[in-house]
ROLUMPA-944518 format. One record per residue: residue number from 1; residue in one letter; chain; x negated, z negated, y of N, C-alpha, C in turn. Coordinates in steps of 0.1 Angstrom, whole numbers, plus 5000, padded with zeros to 4 digits. Layout:
residues N
(site NUM,"A","A",(X,Z,Y),(X,Z,Y),(X,Z,Y))
...
***
This chain:
residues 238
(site 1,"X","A",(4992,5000,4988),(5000,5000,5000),(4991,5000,5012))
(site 2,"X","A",(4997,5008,5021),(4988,5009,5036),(4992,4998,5045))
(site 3,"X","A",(4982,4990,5054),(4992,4981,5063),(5004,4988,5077))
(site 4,"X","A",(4998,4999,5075),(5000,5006,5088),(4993,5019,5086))
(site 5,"X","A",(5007,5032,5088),(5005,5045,5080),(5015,5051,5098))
(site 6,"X","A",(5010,5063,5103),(5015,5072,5109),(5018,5082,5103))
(site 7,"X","A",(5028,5095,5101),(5027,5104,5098),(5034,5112,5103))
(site 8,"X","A",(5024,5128,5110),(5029,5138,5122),(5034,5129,5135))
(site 9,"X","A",(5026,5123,5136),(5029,5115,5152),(5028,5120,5161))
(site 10,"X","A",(5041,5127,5169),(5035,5133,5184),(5038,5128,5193))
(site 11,"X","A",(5034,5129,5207),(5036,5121,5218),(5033,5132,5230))
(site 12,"X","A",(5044,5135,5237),(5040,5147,5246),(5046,5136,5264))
(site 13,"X","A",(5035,5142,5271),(5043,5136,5286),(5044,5151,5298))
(site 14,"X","A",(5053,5153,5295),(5056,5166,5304),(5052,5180,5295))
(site 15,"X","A",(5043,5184,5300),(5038,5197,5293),(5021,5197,5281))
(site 16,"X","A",(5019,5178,5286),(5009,5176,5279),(5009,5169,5270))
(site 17,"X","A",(5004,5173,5259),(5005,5173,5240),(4994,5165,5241))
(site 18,"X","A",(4996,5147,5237),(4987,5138,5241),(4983,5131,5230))
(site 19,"X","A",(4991,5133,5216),(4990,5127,5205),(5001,5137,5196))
(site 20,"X","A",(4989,5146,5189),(4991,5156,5181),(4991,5157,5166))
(site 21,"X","A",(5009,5157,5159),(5005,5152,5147),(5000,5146,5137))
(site 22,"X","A",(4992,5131,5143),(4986,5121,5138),(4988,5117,5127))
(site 23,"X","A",(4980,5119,5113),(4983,5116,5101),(4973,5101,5101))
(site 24,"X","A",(4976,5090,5097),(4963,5078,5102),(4972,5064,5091))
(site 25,"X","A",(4963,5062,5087),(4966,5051,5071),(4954,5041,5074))
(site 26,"X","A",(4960,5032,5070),(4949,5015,5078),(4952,5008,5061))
(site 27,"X","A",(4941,5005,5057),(4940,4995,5042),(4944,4982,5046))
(site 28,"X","A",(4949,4976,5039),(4948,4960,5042),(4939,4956,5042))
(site 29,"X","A",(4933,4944,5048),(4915,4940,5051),(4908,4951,5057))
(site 30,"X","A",(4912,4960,5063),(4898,4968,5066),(4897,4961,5084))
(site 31,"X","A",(4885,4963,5086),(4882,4967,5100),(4877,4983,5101))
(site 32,"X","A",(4886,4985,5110),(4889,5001,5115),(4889,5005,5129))
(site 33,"X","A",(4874,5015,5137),(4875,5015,5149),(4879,5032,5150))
(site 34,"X","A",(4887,5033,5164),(4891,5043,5167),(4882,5048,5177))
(site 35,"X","A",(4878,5058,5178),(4864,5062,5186),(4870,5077,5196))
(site 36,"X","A",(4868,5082,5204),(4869,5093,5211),(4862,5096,5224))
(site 37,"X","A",(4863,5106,5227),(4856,5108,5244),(4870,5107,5253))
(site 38,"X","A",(4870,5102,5263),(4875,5100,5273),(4889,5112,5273))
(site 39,"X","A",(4897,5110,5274),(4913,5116,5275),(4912,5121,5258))
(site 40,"X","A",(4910,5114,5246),(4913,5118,5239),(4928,5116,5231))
(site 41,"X","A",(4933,5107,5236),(4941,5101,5234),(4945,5085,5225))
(site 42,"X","A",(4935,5085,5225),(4932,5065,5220),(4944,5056,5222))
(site 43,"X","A",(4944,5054,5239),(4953,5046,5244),(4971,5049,5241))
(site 44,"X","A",(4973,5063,5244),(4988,5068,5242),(4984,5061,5222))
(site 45,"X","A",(4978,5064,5218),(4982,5065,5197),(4984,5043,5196))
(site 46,"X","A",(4977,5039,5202),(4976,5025,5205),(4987,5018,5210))
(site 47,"X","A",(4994,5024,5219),(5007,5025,5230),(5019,5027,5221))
(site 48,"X","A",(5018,5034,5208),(5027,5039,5204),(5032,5029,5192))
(site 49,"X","A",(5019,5025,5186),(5017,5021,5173),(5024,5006,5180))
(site 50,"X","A",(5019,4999,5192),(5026,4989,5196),(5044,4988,5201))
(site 51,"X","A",(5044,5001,5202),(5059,5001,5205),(5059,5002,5222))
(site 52,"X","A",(5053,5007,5231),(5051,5003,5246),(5058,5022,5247))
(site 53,"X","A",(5048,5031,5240),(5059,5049,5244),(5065,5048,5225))
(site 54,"X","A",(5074,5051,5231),(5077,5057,5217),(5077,5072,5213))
(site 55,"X","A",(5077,5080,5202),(5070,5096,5198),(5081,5101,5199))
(site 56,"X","A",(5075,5113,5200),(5086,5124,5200),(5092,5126,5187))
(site 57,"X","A",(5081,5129,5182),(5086,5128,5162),(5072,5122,5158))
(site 58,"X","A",(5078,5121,5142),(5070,5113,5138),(5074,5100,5136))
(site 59,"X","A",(5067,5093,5123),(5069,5082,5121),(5053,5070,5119))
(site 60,"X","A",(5059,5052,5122),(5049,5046,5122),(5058,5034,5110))
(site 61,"X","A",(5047,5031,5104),(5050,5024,5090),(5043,5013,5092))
(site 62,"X","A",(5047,5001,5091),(5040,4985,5090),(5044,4979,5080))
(site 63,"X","A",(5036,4975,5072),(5038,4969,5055),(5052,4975,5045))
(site 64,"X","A",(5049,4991,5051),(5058,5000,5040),(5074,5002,5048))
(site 65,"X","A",(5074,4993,5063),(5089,4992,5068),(5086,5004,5081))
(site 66,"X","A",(5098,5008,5080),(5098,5020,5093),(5097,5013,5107))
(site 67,"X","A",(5088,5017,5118),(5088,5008,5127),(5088,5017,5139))
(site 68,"X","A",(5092,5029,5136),(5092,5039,5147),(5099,5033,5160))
(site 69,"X","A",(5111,5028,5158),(5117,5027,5167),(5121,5012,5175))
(site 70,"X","A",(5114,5001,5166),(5111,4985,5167),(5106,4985,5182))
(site 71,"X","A",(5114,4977,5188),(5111,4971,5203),(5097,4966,5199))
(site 72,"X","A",(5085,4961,5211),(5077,4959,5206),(5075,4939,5203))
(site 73,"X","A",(5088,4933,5207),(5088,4920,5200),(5089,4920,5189))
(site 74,"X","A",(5097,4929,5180),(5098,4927,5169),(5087,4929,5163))
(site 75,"X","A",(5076,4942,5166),(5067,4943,5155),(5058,4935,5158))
(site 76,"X","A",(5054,4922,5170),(5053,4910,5170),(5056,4901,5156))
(site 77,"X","A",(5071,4898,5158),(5075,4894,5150),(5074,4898,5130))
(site 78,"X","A",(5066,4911,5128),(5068,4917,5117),(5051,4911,5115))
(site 79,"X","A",(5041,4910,5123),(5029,4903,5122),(5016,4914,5126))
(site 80,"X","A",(5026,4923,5137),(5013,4927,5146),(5008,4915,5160))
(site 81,"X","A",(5000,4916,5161),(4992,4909,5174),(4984,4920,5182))
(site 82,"X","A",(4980,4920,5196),(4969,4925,5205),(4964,4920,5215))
(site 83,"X","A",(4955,4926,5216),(4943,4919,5224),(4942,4935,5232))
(site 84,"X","A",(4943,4928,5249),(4939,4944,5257),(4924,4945,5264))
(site 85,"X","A",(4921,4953,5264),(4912,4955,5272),(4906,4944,5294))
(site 86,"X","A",(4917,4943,5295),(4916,4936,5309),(4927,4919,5302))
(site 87,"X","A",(4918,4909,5301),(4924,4901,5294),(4937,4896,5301))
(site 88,"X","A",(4950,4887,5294),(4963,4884,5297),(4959,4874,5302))
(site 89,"X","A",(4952,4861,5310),(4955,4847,5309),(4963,4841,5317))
(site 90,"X","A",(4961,4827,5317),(4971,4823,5329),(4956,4817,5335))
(site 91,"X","A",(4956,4823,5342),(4940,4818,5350),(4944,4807,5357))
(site 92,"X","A",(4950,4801,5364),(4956,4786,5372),(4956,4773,5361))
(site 93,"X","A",(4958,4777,5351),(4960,4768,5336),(4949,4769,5330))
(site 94,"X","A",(4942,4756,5324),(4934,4753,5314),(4934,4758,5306))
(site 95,"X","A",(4921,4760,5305),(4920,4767,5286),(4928,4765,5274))
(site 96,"X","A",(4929,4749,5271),(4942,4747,5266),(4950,4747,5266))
(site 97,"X","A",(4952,4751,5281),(4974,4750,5283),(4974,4763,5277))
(site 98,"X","A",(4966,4776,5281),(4968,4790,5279),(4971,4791,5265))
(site 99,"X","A",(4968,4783,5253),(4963,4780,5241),(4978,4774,5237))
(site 100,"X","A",(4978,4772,5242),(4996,4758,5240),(5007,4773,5244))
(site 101,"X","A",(5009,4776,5253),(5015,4787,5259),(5017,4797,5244))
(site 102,"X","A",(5004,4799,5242),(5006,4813,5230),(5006,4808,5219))
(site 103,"X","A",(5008,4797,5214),(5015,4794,5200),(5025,4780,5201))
(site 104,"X","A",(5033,4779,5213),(5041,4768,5209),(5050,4766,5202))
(site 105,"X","A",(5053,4788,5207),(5067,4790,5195),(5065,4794,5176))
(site 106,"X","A",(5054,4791,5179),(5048,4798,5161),(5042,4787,5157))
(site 107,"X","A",(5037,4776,5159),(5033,4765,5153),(5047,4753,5151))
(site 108,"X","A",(5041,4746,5139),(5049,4734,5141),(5044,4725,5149))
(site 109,"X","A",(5052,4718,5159),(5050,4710,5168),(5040,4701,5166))
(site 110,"X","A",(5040,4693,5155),(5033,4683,5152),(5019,4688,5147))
(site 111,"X","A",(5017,4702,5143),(5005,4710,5140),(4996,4714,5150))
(site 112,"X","A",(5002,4715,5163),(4999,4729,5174),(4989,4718,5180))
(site 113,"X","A",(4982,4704,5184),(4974,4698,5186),(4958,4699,5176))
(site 114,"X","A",(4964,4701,5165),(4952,4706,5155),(4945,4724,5151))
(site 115,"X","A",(4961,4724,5156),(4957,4743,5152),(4946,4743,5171))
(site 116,"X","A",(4952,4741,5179),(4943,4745,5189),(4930,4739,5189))
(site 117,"X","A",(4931,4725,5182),(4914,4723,5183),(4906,4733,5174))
(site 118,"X","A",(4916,4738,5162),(4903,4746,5154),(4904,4754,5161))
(site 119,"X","A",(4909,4765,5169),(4911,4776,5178),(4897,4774,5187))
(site 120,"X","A",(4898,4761,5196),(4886,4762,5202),(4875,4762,5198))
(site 121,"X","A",(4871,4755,5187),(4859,4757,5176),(4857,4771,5176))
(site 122,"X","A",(4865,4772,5174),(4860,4789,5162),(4856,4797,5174))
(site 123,"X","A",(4867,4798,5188),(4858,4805,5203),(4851,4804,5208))
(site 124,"X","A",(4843,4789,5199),(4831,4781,5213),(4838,4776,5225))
(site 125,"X","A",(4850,4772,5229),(4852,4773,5240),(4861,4754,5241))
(site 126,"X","A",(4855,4748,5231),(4863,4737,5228),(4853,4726,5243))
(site 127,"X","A",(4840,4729,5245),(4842,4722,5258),(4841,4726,5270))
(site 128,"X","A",(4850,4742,5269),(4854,4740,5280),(4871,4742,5284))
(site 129,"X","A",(4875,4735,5276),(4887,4729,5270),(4897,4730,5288))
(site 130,"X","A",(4891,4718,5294),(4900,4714,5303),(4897,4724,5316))
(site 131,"X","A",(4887,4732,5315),(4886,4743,5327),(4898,4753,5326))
(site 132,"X","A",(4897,4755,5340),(4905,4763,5347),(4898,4778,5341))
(site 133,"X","A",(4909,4784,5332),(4905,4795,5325),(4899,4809,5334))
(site 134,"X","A",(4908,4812,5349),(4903,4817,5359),(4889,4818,5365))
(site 135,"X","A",(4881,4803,5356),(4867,4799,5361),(4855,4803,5354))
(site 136,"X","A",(4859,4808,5339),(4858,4812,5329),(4846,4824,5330))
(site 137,"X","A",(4831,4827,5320),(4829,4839,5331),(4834,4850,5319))
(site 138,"X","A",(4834,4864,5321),(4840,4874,5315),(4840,4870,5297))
(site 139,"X","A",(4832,4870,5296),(4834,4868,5282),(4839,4860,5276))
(site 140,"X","A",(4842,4847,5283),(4846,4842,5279),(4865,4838,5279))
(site 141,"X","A",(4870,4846,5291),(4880,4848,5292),(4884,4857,5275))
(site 142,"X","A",(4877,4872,5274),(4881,4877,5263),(4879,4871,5248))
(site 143,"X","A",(4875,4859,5249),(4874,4853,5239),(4890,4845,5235))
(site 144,"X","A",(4891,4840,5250),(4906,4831,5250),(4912,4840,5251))
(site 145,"X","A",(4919,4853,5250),(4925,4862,5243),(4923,4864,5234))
(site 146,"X","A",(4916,4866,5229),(4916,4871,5210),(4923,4858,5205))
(site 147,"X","A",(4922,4844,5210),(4923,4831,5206),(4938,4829,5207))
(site 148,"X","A",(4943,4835,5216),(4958,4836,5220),(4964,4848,5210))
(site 149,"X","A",(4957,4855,5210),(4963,4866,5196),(4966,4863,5184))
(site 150,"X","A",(4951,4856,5181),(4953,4855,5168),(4961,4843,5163))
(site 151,"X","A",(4962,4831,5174),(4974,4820,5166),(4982,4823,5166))
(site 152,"X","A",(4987,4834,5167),(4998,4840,5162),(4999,4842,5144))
(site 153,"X","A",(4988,4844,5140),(4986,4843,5126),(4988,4858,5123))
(site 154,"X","A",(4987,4868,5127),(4991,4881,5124),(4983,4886,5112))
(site 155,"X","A",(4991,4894,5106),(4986,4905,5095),(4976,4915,5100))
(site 156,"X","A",(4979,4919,5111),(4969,4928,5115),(4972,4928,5135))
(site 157,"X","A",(4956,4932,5135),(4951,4928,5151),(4944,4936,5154))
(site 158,"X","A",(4950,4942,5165),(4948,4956,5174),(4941,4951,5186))
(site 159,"X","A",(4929,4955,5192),(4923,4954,5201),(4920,4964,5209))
(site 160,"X","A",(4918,4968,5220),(4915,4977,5232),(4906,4973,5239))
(site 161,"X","A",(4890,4981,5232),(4880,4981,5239),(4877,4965,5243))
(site 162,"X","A",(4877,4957,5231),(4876,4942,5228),(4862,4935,5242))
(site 163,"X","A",(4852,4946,5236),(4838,4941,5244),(4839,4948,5262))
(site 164,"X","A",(4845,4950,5266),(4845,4961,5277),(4839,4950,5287))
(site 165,"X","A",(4829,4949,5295),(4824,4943,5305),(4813,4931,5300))
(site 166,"X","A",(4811,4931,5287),(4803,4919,5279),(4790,4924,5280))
(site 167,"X","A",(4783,4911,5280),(4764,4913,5275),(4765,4917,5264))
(site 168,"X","A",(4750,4922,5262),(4749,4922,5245),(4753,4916,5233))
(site 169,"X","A",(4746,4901,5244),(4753,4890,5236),(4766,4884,5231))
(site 170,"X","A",(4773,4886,5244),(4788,4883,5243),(4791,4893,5236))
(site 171,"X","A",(4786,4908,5236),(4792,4915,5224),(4790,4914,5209))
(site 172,"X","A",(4778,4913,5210),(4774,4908,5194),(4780,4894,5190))
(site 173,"X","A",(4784,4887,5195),(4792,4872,5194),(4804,4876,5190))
(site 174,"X","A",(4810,4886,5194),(4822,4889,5196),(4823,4899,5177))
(site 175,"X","A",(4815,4904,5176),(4817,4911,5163),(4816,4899,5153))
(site 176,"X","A",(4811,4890,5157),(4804,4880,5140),(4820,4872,5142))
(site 177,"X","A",(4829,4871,5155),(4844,4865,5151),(4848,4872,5149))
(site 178,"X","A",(4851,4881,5154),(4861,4889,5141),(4855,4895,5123))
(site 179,"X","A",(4843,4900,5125),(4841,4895,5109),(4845,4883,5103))
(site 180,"X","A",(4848,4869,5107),(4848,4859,5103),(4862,4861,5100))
(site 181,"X","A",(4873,4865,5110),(4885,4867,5111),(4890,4879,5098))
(site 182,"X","A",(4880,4891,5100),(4884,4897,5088),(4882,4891,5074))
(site 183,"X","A",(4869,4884,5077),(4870,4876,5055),(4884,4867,5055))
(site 184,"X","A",(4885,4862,5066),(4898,4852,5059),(4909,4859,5055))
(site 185,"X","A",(4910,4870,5056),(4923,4880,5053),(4928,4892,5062))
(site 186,"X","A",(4924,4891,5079),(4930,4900,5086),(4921,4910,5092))
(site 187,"X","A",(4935,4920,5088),(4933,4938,5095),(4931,4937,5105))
(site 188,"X","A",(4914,4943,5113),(4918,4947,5121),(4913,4964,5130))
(site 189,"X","A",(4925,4964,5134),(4916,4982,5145),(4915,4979,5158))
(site 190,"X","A",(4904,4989,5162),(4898,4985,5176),(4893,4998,5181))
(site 191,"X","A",(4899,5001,5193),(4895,5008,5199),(4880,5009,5208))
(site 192,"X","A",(4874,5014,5208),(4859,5012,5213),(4850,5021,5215))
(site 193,"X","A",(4845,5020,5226),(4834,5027,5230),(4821,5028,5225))
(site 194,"X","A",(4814,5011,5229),(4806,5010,5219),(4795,5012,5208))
(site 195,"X","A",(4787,5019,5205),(4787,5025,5194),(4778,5014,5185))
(site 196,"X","A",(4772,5007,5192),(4767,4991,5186),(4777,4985,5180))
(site 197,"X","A",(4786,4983,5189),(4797,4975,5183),(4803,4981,5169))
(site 198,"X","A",(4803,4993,5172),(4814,5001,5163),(4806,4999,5147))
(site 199,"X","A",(4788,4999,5148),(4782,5000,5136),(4781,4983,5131))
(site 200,"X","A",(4784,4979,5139),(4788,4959,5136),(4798,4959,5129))
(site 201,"X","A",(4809,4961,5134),(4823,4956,5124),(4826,4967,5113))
(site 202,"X","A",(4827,4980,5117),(4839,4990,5112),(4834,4994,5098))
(site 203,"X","A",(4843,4992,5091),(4842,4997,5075),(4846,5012,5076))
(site 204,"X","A",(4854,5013,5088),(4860,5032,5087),(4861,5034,5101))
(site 205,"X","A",(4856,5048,5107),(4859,5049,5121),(4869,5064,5119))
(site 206,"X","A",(4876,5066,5131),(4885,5080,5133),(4879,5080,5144))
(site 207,"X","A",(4877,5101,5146),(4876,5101,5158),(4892,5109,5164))
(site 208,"X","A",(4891,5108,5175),(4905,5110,5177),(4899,5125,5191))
(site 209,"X","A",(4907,5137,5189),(4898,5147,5204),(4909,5151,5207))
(site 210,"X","A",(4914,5154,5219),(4926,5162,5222),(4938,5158,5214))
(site 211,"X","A",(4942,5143,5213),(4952,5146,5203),(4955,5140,5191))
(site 212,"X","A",(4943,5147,5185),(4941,5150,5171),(4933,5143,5167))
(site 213,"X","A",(4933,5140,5148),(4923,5134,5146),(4909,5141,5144))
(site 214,"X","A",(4901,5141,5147),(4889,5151,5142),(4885,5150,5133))
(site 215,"X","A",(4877,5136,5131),(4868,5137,5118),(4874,5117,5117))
(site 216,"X","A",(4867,5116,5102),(4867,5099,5099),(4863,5097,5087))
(site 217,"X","A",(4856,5089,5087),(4841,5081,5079),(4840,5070,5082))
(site 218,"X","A",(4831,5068,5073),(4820,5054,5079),(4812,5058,5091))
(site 219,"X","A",(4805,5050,5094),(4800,5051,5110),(4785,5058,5105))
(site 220,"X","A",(4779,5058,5091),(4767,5069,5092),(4773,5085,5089))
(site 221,"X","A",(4786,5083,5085),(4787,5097,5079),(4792,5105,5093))
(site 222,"X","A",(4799,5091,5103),(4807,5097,5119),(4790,5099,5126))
(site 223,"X","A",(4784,5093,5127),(4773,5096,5134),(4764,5107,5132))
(site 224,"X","A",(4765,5113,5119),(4756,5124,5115),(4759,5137,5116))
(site 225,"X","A",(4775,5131,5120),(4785,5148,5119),(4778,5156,5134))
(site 226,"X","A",(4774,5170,5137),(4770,5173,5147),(4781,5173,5154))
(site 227,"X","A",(4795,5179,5149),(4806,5181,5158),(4812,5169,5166))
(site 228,"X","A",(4806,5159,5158),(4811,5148,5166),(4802,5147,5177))
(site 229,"X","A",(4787,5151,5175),(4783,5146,5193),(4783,5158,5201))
(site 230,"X","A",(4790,5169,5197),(4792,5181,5203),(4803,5173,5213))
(site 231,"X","A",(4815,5168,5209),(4823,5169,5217),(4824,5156,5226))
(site 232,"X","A",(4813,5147,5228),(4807,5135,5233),(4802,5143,5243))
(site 233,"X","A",(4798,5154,5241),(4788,5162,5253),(4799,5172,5261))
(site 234,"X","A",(4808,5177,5254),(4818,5180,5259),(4816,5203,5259))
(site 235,"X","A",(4812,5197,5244),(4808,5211,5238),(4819,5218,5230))
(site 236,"X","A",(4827,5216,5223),(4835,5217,5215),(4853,5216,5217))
(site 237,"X","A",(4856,5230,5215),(4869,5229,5221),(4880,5223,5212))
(site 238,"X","A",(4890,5223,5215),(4904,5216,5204),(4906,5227,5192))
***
């Protein structure tokens, strides 16, 4: 069973064909990055799979259930999670309250005092607990998102350009939690630039050009393809 299967996914806005018959199947446990050059269409296929545009035709599958048409609380509720690229917090509120906020309704009450202290552990961010999350420096904000994602407990966790603005370090920090997150059980895909990053987590990369999917491998078989850095250079037509 796939956790998450598209098939013939299109997505047109006006006269432009932005997500072009996407055939795309996610394993349970994998980490899976989505890779492309700039207007390939990443964001729209990302947008879709969350429920924010919905396709023209085409269908999106979440643990075998049709989810084409699912508001995007529900596929919340079905055990998607995401993490965006410019993080969600409540910057005026403490690391903790932000932390209390995104799992008060999914925890049992009497749990949600322990589940956030492991939350902080696992972020590094347990002393800086009572700061004002706004004070936070970049990385560490996107940490307290992923931390708000994932107590949700989701089956699978979608990220947008997870490291965008990070050190090395904070990026490389950032790959060894979510491998940690993937051994205990959870899917996840990530859209990413990266290519450090991408050769850190991803067990399978797509590239996505115009649309379409191009090519998809593992990250030596995507890196060795010439056509793939043809169209990185902006060699290679659709």
């Amino acid at each position: 069973m796939h956790i998450l299967e598209t098939r013939k996914l299109n997505k047109r806005f006006g006269g432009l064909h932005v997500t072009g018959d996407v055939d795309f199947a996610l394993t349970p446990g994998e980490m899976h990055c989505l890779i492309g050059p700039n207007g390939a269409g990443k964001s729209t296929f990302f947008r879709l799979i969350l429920g924010e545009h919905l396709p023209d035709s085409g269908e999106i599958l979440f643990q075998d259930h049709d989810i084409t048409r699912a508001r995007p609380f529900q596929r919340i509720r079905q055990g998607l999670s995401v993490k965006f690229q410019v993080p969600g917090i409540f910057k005026e509120l403490s690391v903790r309250q932000n932390l209390v906020i995104a799992l008060q309704h999914h925890v049992d009450p009497r749990m949600l005092p322990e589940e956030i202290d492991r939350l902080l552990e696992f972020l590094g961010l347990a002393h800086a607990q009572a700061q004002l999350a706004g004070n936070l420096s970049h990385g560490q904000k996107q940490w307290l998102e992923i931390g708000m994602a994932i107590g949700l407990k989701p089956r699978l966790l979608l990220l947008d350009e997870p490291t965008a603005g990070m050190t090395p370090d904070e990026t490389h920090a950032t790959g060894e939690m979510l491998k940690r997150l993937n051994a205990e059980g959870m899917t996840l895909l990530a859209v990413e630039h990266d290519m450090a990053f991408v050769r850190q987590i991803a067990h399978r990369v797509t590239v996505l050009h115009f649309g379409k999917v191009f090519a998809q491998g593992t990250i030596d078989e995507i890196t060795a393809d010439p056509r793939v850095a043809k169209i990185y250079l902006g060699e290679v037509d659709a």
